[in-house]
MIDREN-804251 format. One record per residue (C-alpha): x, y, z; residue in three letters; chain. Coordinates in nm, 2 decimals, m for minus. Example, Ala and Ser with C-alpha at 12.3 -4.5 7.8 and 13.67 -1.06 7.14 Angstrom:
// MIDREN-804251
+--------+--------+--------+------+-----+
|      u |      v |      w | type | mol |
+--------+--------+--------+------+-----+
|   1.23 |  m0.45 |   0.78 |  ala |   A |
|   1.37 |  m0.11 |   0.71 |  ser |   A |
+--------+--------+--------+------+-----+
END
This chain:
// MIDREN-804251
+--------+--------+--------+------+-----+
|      u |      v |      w | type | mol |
+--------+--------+--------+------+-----+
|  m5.28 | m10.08 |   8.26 |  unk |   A |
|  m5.15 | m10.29 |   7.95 |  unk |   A |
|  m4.81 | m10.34 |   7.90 |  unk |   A |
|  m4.85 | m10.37 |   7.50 |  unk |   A |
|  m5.07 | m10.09 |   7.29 |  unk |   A |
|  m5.32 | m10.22 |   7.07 |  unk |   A |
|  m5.15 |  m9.97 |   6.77 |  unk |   A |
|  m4.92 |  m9.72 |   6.74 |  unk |   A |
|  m4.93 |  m9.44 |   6.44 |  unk |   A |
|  m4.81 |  m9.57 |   6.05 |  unk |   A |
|  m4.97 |  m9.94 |   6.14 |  unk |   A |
|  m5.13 | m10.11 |   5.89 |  unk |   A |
|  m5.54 | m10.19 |   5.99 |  unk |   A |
|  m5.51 | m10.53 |   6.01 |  unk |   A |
|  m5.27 | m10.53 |   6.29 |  unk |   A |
|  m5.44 | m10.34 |   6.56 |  unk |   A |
|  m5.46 | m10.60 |   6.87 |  unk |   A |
|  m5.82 | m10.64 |   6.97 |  unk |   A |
|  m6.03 | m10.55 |   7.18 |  unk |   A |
|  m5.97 | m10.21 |   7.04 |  unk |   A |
|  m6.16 |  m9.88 |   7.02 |  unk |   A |
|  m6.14 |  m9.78 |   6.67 |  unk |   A |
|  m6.24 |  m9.38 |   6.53 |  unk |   A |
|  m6.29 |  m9.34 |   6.13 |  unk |   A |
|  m6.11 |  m9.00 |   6.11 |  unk |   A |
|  m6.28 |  m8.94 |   5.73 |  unk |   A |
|  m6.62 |  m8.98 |   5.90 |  unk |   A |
|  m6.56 |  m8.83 |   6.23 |  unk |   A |
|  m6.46 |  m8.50 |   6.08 |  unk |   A |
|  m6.75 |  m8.52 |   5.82 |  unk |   A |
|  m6.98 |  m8.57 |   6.14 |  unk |   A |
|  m6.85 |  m8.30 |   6.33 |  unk |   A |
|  m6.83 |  m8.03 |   5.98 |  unk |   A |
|  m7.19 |  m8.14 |   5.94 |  unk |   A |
|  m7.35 |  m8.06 |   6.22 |  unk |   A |
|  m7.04 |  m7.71 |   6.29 |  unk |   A |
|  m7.22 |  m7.59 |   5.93 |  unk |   A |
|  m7.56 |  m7.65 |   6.04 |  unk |   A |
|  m7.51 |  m7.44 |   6.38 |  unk |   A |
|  m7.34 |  m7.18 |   6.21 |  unk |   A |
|  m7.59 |  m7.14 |   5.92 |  unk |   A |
|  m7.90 |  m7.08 |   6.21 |  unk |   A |
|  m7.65 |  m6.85 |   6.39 |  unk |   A |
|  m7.67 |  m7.07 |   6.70 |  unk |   A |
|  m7.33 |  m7.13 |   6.94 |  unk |   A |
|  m7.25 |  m7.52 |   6.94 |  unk |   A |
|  m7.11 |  m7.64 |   7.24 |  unk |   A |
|  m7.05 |  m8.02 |   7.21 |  unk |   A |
|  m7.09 |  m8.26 |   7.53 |  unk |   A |
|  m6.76 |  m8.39 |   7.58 |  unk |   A |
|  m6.89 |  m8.66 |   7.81 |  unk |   A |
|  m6.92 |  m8.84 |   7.48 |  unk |   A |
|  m6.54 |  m8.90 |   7.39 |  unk |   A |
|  m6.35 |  m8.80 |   7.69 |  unk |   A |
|  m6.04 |  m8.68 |   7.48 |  unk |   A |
|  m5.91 |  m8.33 |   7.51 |  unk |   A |
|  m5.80 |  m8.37 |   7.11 |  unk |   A |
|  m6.11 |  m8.41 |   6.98 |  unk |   A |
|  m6.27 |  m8.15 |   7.16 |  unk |   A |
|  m5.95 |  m7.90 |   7.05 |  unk |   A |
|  m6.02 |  m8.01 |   6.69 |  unk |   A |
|  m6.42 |  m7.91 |   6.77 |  unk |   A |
|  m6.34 |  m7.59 |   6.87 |  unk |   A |
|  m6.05 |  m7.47 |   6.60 |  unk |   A |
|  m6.39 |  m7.62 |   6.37 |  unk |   A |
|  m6.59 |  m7.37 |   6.53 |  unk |   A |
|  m6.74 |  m7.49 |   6.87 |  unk |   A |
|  m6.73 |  m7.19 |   7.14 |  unk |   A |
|  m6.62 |  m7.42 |   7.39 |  unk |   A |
|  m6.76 |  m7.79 |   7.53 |  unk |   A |
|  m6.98 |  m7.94 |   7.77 |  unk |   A |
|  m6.83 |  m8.13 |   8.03 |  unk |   A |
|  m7.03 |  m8.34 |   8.29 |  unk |   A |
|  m6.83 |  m8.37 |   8.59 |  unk |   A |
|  m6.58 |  m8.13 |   8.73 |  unk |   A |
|  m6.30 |  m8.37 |   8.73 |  unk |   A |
|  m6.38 |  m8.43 |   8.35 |  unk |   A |
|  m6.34 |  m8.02 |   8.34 |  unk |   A |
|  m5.95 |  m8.00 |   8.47 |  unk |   A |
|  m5.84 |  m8.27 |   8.23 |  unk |   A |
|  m5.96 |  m8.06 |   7.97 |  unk |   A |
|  m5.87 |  m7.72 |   8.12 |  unk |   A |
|  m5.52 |  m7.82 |   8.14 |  unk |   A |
|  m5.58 |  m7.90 |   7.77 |  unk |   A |
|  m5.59 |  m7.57 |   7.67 |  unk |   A |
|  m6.00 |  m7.62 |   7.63 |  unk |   A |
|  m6.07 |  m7.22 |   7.80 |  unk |   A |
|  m6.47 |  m7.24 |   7.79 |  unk |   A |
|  m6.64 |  m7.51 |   7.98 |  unk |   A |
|  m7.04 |  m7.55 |   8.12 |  unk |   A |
|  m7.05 |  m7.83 |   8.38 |  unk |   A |
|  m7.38 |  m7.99 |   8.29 |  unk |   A |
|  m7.46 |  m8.11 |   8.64 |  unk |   A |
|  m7.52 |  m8.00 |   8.99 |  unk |   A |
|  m7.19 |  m7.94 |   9.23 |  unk |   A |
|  m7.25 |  m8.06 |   9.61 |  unk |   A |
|  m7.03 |  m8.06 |   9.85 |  unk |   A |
|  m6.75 |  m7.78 |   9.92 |  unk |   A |
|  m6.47 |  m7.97 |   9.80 |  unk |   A |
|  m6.63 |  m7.98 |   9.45 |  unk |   A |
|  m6.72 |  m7.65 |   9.49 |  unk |   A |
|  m6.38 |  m7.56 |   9.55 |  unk |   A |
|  m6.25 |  m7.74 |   9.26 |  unk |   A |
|  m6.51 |  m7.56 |   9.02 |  unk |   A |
|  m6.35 |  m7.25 |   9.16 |  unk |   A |
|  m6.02 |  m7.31 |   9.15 |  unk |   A |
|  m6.11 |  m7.40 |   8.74 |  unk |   A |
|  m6.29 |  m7.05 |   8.71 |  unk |   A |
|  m5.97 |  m6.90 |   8.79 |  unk |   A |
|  m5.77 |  m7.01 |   8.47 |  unk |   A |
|  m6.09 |  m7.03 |   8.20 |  unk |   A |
|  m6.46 |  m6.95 |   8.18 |  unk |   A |
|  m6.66 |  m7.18 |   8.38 |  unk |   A |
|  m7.02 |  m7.26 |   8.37 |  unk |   A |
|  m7.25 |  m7.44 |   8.63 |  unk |   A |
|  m7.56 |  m7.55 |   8.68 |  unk |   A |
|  m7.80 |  m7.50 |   8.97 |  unk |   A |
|  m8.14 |  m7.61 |   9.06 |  unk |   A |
|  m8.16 |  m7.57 |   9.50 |  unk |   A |
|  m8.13 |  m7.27 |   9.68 |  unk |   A |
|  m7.86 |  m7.46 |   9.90 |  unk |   A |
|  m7.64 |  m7.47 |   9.58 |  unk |   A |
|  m7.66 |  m7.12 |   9.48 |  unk |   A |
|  m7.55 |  m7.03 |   9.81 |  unk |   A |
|  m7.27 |  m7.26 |   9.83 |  unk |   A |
|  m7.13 |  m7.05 |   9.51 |  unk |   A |
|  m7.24 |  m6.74 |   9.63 |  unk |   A |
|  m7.03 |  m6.81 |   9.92 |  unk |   A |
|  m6.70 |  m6.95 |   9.78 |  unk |   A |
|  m6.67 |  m6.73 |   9.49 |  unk |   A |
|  m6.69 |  m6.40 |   9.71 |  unk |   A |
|  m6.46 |  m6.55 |   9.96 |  unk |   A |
|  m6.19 |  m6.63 |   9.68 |  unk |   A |
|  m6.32 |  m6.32 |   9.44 |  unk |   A |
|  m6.33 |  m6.52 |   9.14 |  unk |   A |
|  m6.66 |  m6.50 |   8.87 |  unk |   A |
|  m6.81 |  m6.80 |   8.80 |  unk |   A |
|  m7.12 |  m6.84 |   8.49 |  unk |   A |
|  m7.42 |  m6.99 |   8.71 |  unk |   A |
|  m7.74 |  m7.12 |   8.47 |  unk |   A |
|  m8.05 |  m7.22 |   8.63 |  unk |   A |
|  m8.14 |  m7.59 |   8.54 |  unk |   A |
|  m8.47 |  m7.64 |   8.44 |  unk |   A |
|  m8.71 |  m7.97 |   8.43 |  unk |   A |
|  m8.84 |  m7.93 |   8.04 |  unk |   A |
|  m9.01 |  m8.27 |   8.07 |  unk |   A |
|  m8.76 |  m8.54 |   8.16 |  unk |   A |
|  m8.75 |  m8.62 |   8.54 |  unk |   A |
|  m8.44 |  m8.55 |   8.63 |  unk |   A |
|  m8.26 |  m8.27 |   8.77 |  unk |   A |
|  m8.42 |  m7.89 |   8.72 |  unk |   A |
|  m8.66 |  m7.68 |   8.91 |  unk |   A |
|  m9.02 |  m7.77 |   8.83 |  unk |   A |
|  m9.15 |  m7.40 |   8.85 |  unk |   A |
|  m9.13 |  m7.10 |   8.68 |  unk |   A |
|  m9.14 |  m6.92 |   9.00 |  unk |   A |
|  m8.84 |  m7.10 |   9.12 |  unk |   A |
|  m8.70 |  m6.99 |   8.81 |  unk |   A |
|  m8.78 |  m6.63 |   8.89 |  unk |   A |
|  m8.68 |  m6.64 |   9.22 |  unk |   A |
|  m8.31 |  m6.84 |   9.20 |  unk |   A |
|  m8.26 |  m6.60 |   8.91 |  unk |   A |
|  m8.26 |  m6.29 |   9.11 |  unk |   A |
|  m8.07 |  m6.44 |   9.39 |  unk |   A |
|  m7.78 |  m6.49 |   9.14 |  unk |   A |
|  m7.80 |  m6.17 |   9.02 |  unk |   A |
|  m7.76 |  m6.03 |   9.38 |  unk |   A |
|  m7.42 |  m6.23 |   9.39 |  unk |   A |
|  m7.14 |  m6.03 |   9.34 |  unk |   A |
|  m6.94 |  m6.27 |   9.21 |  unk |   A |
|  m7.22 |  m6.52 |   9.07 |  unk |   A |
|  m7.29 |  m6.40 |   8.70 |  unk |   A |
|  m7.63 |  m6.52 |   8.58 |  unk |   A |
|  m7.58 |  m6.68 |   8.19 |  unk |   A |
|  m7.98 |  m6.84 |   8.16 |  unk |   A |
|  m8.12 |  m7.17 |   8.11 |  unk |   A |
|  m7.99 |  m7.51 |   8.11 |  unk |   A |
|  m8.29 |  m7.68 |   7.94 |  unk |   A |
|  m8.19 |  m8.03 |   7.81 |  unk |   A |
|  m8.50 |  m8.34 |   7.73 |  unk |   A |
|  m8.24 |  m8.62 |   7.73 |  unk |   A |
|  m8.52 |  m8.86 |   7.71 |  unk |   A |
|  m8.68 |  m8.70 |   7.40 |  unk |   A |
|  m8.29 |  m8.80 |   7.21 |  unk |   A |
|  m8.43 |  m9.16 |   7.20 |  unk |   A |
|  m8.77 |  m9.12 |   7.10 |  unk |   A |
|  m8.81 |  m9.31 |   6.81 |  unk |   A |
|  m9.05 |  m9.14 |   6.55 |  unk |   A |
|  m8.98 |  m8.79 |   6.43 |  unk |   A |
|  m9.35 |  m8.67 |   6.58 |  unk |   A |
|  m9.26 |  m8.82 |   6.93 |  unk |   A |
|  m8.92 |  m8.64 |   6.88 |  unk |   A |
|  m9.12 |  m8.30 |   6.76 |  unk |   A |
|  m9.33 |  m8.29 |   7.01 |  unk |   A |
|  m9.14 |  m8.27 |   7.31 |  unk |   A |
|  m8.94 |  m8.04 |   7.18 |  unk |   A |
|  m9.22 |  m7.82 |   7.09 |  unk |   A |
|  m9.33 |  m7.89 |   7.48 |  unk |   A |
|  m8.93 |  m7.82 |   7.60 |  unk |   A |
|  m8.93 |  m7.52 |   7.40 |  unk |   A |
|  m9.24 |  m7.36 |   7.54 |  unk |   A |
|  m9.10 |  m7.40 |   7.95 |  unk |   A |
|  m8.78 |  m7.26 |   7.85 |  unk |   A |
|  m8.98 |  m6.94 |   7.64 |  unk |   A |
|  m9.21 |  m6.91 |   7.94 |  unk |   A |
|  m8.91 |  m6.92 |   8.21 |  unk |   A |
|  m8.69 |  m6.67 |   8.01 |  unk |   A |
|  m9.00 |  m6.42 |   7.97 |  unk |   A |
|  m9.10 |  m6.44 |   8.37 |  unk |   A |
|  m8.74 |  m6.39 |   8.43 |  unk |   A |
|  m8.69 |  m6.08 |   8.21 |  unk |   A |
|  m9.00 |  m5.94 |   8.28 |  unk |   A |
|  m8.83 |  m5.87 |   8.65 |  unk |   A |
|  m8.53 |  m5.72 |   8.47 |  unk |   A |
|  m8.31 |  m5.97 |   8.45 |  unk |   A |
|  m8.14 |  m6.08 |   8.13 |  unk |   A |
|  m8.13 |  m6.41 |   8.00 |  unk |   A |
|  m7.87 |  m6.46 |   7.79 |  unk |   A |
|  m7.84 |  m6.79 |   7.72 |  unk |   A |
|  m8.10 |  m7.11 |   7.66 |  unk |   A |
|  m7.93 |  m7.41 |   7.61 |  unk |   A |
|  m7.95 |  m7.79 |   7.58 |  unk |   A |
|  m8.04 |  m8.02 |   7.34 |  unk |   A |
|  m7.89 |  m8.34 |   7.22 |  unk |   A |
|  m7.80 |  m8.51 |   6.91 |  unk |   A |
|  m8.14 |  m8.69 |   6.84 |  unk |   A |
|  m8.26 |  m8.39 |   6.87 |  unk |   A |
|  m8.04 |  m8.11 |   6.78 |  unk |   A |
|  m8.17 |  m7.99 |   6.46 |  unk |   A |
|  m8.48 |  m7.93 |   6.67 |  unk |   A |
|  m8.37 |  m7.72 |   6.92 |  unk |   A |
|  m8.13 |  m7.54 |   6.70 |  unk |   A |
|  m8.39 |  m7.41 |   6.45 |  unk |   A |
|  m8.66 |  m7.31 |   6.75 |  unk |   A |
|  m8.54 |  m6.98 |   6.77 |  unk |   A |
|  m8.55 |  m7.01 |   7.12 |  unk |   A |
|  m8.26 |  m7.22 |   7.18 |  unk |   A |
|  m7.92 |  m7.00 |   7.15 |  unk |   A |
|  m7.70 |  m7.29 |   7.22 |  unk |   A |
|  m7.68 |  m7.70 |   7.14 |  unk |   A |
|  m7.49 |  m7.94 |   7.35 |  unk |   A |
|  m7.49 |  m8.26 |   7.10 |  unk |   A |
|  m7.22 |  m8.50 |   7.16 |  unk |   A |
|  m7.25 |  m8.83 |   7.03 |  unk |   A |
|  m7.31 |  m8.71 |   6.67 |  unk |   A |
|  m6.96 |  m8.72 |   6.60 |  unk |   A |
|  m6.96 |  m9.13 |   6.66 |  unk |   A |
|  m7.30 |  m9.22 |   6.63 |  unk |   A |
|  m7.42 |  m9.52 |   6.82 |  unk |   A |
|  m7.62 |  m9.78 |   6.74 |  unk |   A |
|  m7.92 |  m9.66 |   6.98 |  unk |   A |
|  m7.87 |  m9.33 |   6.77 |  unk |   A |
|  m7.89 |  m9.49 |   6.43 |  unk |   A |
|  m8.21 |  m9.67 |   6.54 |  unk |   A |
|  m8.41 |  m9.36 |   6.58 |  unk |   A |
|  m8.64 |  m9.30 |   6.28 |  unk |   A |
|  m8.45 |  m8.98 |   6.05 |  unk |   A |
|  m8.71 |  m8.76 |   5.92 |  unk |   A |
|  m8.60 |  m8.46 |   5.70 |  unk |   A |
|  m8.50 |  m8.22 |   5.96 |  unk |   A |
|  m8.22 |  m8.51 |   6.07 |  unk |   A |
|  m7.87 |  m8.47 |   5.95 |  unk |   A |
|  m7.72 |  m8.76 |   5.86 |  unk |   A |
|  m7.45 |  m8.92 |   6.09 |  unk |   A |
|  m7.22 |  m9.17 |   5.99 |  unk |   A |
|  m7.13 |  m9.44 |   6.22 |  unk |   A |
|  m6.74 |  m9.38 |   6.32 |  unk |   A |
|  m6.69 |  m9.55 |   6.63 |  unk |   A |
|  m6.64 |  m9.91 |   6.61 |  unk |   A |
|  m6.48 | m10.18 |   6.83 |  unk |   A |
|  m6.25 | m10.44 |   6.65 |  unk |   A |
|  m6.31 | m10.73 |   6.80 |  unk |   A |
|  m6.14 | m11.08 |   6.74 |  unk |   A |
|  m6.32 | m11.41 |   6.68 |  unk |   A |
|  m6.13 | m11.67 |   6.99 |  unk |   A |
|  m6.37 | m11.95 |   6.98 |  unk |   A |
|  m6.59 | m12.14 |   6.71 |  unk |   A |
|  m6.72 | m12.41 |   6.87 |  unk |   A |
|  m7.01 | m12.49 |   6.65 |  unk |   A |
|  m7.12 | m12.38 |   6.28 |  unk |   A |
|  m7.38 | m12.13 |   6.45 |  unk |   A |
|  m7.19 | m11.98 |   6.73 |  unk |   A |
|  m6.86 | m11.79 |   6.77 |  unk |   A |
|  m6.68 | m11.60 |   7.03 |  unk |   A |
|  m6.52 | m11.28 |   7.02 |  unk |   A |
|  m6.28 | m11.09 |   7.31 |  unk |   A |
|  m6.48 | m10.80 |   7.34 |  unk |   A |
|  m6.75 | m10.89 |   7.62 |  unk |   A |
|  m6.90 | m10.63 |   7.88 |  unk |   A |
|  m6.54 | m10.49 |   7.94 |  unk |   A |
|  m6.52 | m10.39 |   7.59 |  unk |   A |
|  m6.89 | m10.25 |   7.54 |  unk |   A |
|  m7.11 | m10.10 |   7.75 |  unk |   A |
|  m7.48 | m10.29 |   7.71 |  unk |   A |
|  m7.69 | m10.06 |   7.87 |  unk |   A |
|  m7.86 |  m9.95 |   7.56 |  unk |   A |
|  m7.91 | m10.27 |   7.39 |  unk |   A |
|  m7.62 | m10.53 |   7.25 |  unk |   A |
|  m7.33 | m10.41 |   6.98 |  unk |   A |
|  m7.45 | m10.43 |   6.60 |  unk |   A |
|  m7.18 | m10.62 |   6.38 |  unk |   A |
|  m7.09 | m10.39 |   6.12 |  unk |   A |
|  m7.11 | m10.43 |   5.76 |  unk |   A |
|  m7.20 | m10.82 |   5.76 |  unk |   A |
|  m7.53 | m11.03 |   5.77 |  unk |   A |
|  m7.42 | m11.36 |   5.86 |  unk |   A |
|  m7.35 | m11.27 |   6.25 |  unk |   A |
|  m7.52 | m11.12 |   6.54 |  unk |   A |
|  m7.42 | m11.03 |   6.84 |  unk |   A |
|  m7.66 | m11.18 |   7.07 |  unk |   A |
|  m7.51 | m11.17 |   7.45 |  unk |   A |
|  m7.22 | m11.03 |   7.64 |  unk |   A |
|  m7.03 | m11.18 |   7.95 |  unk |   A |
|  m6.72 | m11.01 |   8.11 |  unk |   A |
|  m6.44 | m11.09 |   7.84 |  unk |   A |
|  m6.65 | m11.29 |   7.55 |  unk |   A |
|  m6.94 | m11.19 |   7.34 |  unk |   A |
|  m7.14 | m11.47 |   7.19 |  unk |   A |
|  m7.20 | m11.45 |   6.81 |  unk |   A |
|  m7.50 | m11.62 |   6.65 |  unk |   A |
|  m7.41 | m11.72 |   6.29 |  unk |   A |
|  m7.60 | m11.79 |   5.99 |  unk |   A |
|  m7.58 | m12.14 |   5.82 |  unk |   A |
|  m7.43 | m11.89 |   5.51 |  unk |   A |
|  m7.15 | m11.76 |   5.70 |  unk |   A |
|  m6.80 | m11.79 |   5.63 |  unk |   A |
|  m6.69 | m11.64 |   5.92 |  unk |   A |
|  m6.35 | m11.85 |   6.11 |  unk |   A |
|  m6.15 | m11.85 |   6.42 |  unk |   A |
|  m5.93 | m11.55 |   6.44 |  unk |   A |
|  m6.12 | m11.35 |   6.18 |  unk |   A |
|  m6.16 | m11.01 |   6.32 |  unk |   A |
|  m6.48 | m10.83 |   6.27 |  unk |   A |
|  m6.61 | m10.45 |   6.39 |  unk |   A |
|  m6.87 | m10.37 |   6.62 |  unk |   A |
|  m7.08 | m10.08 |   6.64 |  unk |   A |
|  m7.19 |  m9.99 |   7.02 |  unk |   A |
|  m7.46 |  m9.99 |   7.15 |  unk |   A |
|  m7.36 |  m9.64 |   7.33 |  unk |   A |
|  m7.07 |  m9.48 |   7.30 |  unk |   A |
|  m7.00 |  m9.27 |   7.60 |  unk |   A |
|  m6.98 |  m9.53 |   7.88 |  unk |   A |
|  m6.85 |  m9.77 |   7.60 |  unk |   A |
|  m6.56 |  m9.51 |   7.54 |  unk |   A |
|  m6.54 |  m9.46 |   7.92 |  unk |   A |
|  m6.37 |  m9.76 |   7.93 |  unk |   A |
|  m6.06 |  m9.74 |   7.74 |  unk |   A |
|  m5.72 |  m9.59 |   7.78 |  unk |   A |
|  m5.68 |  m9.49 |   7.37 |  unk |   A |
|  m5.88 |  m9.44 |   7.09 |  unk |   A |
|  m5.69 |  m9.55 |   6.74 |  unk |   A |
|  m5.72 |  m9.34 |   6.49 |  unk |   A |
|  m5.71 |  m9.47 |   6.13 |  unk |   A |
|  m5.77 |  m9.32 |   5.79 |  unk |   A |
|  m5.79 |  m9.55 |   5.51 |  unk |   A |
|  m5.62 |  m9.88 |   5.59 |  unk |   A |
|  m5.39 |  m9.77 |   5.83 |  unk |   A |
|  m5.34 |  m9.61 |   6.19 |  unk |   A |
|  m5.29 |  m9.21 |   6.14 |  unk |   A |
|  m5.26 |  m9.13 |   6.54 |  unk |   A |
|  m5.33 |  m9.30 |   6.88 |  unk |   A |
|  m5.51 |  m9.03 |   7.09 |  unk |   A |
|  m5.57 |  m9.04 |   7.51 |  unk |   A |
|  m5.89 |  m9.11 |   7.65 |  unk |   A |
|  m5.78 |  m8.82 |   7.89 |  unk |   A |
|  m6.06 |  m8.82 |   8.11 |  unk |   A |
|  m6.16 |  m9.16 |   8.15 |  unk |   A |
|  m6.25 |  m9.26 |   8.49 |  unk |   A |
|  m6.30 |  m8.91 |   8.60 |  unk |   A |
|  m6.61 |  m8.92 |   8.83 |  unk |   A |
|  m6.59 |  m8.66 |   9.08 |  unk |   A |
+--------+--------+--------+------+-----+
END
């Protein structure tokens, strides 16, 4: 870990050290009243995926906005924000092993836990270690709605995992996990519309065959923010899981808005510092592949049309200027990522600034957590 912080709270902008991870607090909290409204209005629960920020402070600020609880991906990301004070949490992944069993447990003790399950093997693996410690645990089946990943592929195993959980004592059956990550990046509205309108039907047709044996479903959720206006207006979907809308990517803000769309700002940036300006058409900045994850395409340079940021190595990123620009050595510039949650995965702090200066410095809490 650094021995210096990039800011501390009362700096001026222009004095945050670089590489930094940088949150617009005005547009952050316009983001996340936005989308709290929307939910709210079509009397559906938001539960925001904190897998996107990591940081027990933003999720505490999502809930006192009106957020039942969050979305968590990995159980160790669950404790940092249990001992948070954060009292609601769904595990969005399958739990294998008995030591992360255990842990989910252990968490289900001291707040409401969800988890999600999609083998036989893993149901009883609950089953068992929730009757032998006596502690209730939420258990949601996960279902395949069209994206290849995790989920049971039939309705009948649906049906049948369903009433296995119910015959749990301890195992307490919540509904559907039904979530079309894919369908968040589709580009045009229609693609977007359509899988939905295909996710949507599996998840109607898997809660009927599962009531119809007397079994309540009391919960479908999922979604995501390229989709979440979708989901949430379905009348099928009780619950949305959206959590990049509050920073909005660049992958995000290249999907095509049509009117259903609400319209996210981009407040996560990287301030970045130009180190090298060898020629008129190139320059360097610090913040490389350790500053921004790539996976989704390369950083867009915010708010300027005489650079672009055209390739990433471990500790530069390579700049291709316009014969126009009057960009020099030691300029600093911001970077929009090209996907915020590994990007944010790998700092320590996010700076916090309103206006021109820095308001608070607030803990990645949960960065590295894996297990």
């Amino acid at each position: 870990m650094s021995p210096w912080k990039a800011a501390h709270a009362g700096d001026h902008f222009d004095t945050i050290d670089t590489p930094a991870l940088v949150l617009d607090l005005d547009v952050f909290e316009r983001n996340m009243k936005r989308l709290q409204e929307a939910m709210s209005k079509a009397g559906v629960r938001l539960r925001p995926h904190a897998k996107s920020h990591k940081c027990p402070e933003i999720a505490l600020r999502q809930i006192k906005a009106g957020a039942i609880g969050i979305c968590c991906q990995k159980v160790s990301e669950a404790a940092v924000f249990v001992d948070a004070g954060v009292d609601d949490i769904l595990i969005t992944n399958q739990l294998v092993g008995e030591q992360k069993v255990a842990h989910a447990i252990d968490l289900a003790k001291r707040a409401t836990i969800g988890v999600l399950v999609d083998h036989d093997d893993q149901l009883s693996a609950f089953a068992r270690a929730s009757a032998l410690r006596q502690i209730q645990i939420d258990v949601y089946i996960d279902v395949d709605v069209g994206m290849g990943r995790c989920g049971v592929t039939s309705i009948e195993q649906a049906v049948s995992m369903a009433r296995q959980i119910d015959q749990a004592p301890y195992l307490n059956f919540m509904g559907l996990q039904c979530y079309h990550g894919s369908a968040q990046h589709f580009r045009l509205p229609q693609e977007r519309q359509s899988a939905i309108a295909a996710t949507c039907a599996i998840a109607s047709a898997s809660k009927e065959a599962i009531e119809k044996i007397g079994i309540r479903v009391q919960r479908i959720t999922g979604a995501g923010t390229g989709s979440v206006m979708l989901e949430g207006s379905s009348t099928v979907f009780n619950e949305v899981q959206a959590g990049s809308y509050i920073f909005m990517d660049r992958d995000y803000a290249a999907n095509q808005r049509d009117g259903y769309d609400l319209p996210f700002e981009h407040a996560l940036f990287i301030k970045t510092a130009i180190l090298s300006h060898p020629t008129s058409n190139r320059a360097v900045v610090d913040a490389g592949l350790k500053a921004s994850s790539v996976d989704s395409g390369m950083p867009a340079v915010w708010q300027r049309k005489d650079a672009i940021y055209r390739k990433a190595s471990d500790e530069h990123g390579i700049l291709d200027l316009t014969a126009e620009s009057t960009i020099k050595l030691s300029d600093s510039i911001m970077l929009i990522p090209g996907h915020c949650d590994p990007t944010v995965n790998l700092y320590d702090e996010l700076i916090c600034i309103r206006g021109n200066h820095v308001e608070a410095v607030w803990p990645i809490a949960a960065r590295g957590a894996l297990l």
